[in-house]
C-alpha positions, 0 to 999 in steps of 0.5 A: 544509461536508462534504468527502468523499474516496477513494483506492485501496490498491495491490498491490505487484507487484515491486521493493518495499523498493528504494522506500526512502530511500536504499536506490534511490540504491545500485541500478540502474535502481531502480523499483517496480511496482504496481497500485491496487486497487478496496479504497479508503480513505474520509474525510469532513471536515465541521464539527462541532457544538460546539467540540471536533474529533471523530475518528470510525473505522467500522472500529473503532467508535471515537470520540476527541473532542479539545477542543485540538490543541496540548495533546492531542499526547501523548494521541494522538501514535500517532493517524495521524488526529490527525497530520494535522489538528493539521498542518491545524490547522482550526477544529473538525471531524468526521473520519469515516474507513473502509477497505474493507482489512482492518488490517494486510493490507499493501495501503497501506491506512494510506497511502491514507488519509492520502492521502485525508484530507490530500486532504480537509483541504486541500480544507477549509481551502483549502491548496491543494496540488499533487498531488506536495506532498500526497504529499510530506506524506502520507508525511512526516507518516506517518513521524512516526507510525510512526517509521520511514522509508516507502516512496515507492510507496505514495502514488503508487497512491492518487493516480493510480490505475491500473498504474504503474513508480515510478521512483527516482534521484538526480533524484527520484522519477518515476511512470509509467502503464504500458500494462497493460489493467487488465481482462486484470490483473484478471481474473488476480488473486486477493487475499486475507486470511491473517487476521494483521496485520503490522508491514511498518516493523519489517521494512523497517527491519532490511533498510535498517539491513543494507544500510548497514552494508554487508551483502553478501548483502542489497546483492545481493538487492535488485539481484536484485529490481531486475533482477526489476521490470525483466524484469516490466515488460517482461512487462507492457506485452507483456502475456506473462502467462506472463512476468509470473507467473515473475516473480512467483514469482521475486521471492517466493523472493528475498524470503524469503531477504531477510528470513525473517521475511516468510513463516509457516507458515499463509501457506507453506500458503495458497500451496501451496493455492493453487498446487495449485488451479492458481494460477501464482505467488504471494507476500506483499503489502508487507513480510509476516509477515501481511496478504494474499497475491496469487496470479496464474491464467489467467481460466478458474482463478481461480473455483476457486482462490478457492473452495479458498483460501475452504474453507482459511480465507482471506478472499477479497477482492472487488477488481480494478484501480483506474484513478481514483486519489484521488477528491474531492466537495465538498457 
């Protein structure tokens, strides 16, 4: 049996780190806006030859064989992969994995992936989840990885796809698809890659540990970036993307005042190159201090902003919205 899975990235385009336990439940109206993008992230399950499981990535060129689960947890306890199908716990597999996202880029690449491959595994052992269960999962066994709290955003882009408000309050977390021509969206957008990874828990750990002790100044910026992700999505659905853009902007500069760490100098260049080619606004993808930035343009501006921020030592990344959301073949 061969199962093949995919599943978008995502831009964040406003109200990200609200999206974080318990931090939505002290702020109004509190939602996070976000588009999948085209950049997916890939897995394959299929049976193995022998009887050990075999851990396969693409992007490293790496290969881990396990010969059992239970006894190989210590080995590879910070392995997302290996999380994941001692979870299944099938019987012995090949799990090949890809993401056309650089490492590190803050686009959900890690979340699309697991995503994709809890999507496989339960596909492969016959579990039978429910689209909401697999994203309750993809994010629970992701937080044991990384050991710290996750935002609920980024699983929601890998399984709907498209442009979307996720919504968070005492009653629960609820998505909705926004009224957004993913083609106008696209064609504004440019993303691309400073060439830095970054540590996106690190960061937004330090802002939730603030905000519960009671720090003034984050409570306020965060209610700051809330009523931003109100005034975009209105901007959206008008399609103002005039309106958009301010926001975009807007949100950036509070961000680096809610945690400085976000920006470098290398990425403080970048933008101010790209805004001088004729981009509207700019900011960092996810919680920052690496990864990619996304600039917003009018159409007629994107070529030669993408070909200045090419000349600066960026990595241009090919992407435009992704409307199909997590994708399964079963062969």
């Amino acid at each position: 049996m061969l199962v093949h899975s995919s599943a978008p990235t995502r831009l964040d385009l406003a109200g990200g780190t609200l999206d974080i336990w318990p931090l939505y439940l002290f702020h109004r109206n509190s939602q996070t806006l976000n588009a999948a993008l085209s950049l997916k992230a890939e897995c394959t399950v299929s049976t193995s030859k022998d009887q050990s499981w075999h851990i396969e990535s693409q992007d490293t060129n790496e290969t881990i064989e396990i010969t059992e689960l239970e006894n190989s947890h210590n080995a590879f306890r910070n392995n997302l992969v290996y999380r994941v199908l001692q979870h299944f716990r099938p019987n012995p597999v090949t799990i090949t994995t890809r993401s056309d996202s650089p490492i590190g880029a803050g686009l959900a690449g890690s979340s699309a992936l697991t995503v994709a491959l809890c999507a496989a595994l339960s596909q492969y052992t016959k579990t039978g989840h429910s689209p909401e269960s697999l994203m309750s999962l993809a994010a629970n066994l992701e937080v044991q990885v990384l050991g710290v709290p996750t935002g609920v955003q980024d699983y929601r882009p890998a399984m709907h796809g498209g442009v979307s408000a996720v919504e968070m309050g005492p009653a629960g977390i609820t998505r909705t698809g926004l009224k957004v021509d993913p083609k106008e969206l696209s064609q504004r957008l440019i993303v691309v890659y400073t060439g830095q990874s970054r540590n996106s828990g690190v960061n937004n750990w330090e802002i939730t540990k603030r905000h519960i002790n009671g720090d003034s100044d984050i409570i306020e910026l965060l209610d700051e970036i809330s009523q931003v992700a109100v005034a975009m999505r209105v901007a959206l659905e008008a399609a103002d993307w005039a309106q958009v853009s301010r926001q975009l902007a807007h949100e950036w500069s509070l961000r680096k005042r809610l945690a400085p760490t976000v920006t470098t100098p290398p990425i403080e260049k970048l933008i101010q190159h790209g805004l001088a080619a004729g981009a509207q606004a700019a900011k960092i993808c996810g919680a920052g201090g690496g990864g990619c930035i996304l600039f917003m343009a009018e159409p007629l501006a994107v070529p030669s902003i993408r070909k200045t921020l090419a000349e600066k030592g960026a990595s241009v990344l090919d992407t435009q919205v992704n409307t199909d959301g997590l994708q399964i073949d079963v062969g």
